[in-house]
C-alpha positions in Angstrom: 45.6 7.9 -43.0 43.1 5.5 -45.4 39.7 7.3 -45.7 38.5 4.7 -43.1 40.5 6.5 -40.6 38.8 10.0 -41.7 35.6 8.7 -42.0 35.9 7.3 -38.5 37.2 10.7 -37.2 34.5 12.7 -38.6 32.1 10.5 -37.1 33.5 10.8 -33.6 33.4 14.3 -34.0 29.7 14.5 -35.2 29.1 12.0 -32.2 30.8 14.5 -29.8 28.5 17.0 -31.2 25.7 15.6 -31.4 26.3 14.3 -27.3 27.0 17.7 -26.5 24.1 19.5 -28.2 21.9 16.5 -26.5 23.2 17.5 -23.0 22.6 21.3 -23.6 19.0 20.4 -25.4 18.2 18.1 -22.2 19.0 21.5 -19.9 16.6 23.7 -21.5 13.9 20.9 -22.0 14.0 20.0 -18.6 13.8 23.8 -17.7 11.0 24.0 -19.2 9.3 21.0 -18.4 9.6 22.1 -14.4 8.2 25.3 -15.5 5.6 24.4 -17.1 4.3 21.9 -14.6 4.8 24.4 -11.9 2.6 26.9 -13.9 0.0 24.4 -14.4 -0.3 22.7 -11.0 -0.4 26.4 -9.6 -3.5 27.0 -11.7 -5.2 23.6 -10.4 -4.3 25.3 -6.8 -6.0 28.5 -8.2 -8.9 26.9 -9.0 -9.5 24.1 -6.2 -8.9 27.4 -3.7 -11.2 29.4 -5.5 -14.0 26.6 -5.9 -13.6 25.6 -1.9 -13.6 29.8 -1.1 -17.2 30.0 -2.7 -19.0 27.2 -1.5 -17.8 28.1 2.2 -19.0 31.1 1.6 -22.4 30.1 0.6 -22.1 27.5 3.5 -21.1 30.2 6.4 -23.9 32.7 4.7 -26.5 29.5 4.8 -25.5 28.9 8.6 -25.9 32.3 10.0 -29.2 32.7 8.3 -30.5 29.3 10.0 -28.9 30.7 13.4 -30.7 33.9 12.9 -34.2 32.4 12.6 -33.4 29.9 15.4 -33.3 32.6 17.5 -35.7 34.5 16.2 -38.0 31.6 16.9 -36.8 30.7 20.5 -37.3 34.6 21.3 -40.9 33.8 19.8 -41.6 31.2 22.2 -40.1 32.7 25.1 -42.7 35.3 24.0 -45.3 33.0 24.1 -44.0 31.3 27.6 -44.0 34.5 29.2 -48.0 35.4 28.2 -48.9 31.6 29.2 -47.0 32.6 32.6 -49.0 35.6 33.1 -52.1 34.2 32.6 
C-alpha cells in the first residue's frame, strides 16, 4: 500500500467516526431539545392557567356582589310596594 491508500483509510475511518459520534450527538440533542420545549410550554400553560384562574375569580366575586345588591334593592322596593298598597 502507497501512503495514498493509508491516508485514504484513515480518513474513512475518522469519517466513520465522526458519522457515528454525529448520530449519537443528534440522540441526546434531540432529547433534550423535546425536554426542554416540554418544560417550557408547561410553564406557559402554568401561567396562562394561573392568569385566567384570577381574573375569574375577581369576575365570579364581582358578579355575586352585583347579584347581592340587586336583590337587596328589589326586596327594597317590594318594601316600598307593599306600604304604597296599604295606604
Amino acid at each position: 500500500l502507497n501512503l495514498f491508500d493509508k491516508f485514504s483509510m484513515v480518513k474513512v475511518a475518522i469519517r466513520t467516526k465522526v458519522k457515528k459520534k454525529i448520530q449519537e450527538f443528534g440522540c441526546v440533542s434531540l432529547t433534550f431539545v423535546l425536554i426542554a420545549t416540554f418544560t417550557m410550554l408547561n410553564l406557559f400553560v402554568a401561567i396562562v392557567v394561573r392568569v385566567v384562574e384570577e381574573d375569574s375569580d375577581t369576575f365570579v366575586h364581582d358578579m355575586i356582589e352585583k347579584t347581592n345588591k340587586i336583590s337587596d334593592d328589589v326586596t327594597e322596593i317590594k318594601a316600598a310596594l307593599d306600604e304604597l298598597r296599604r295606604r
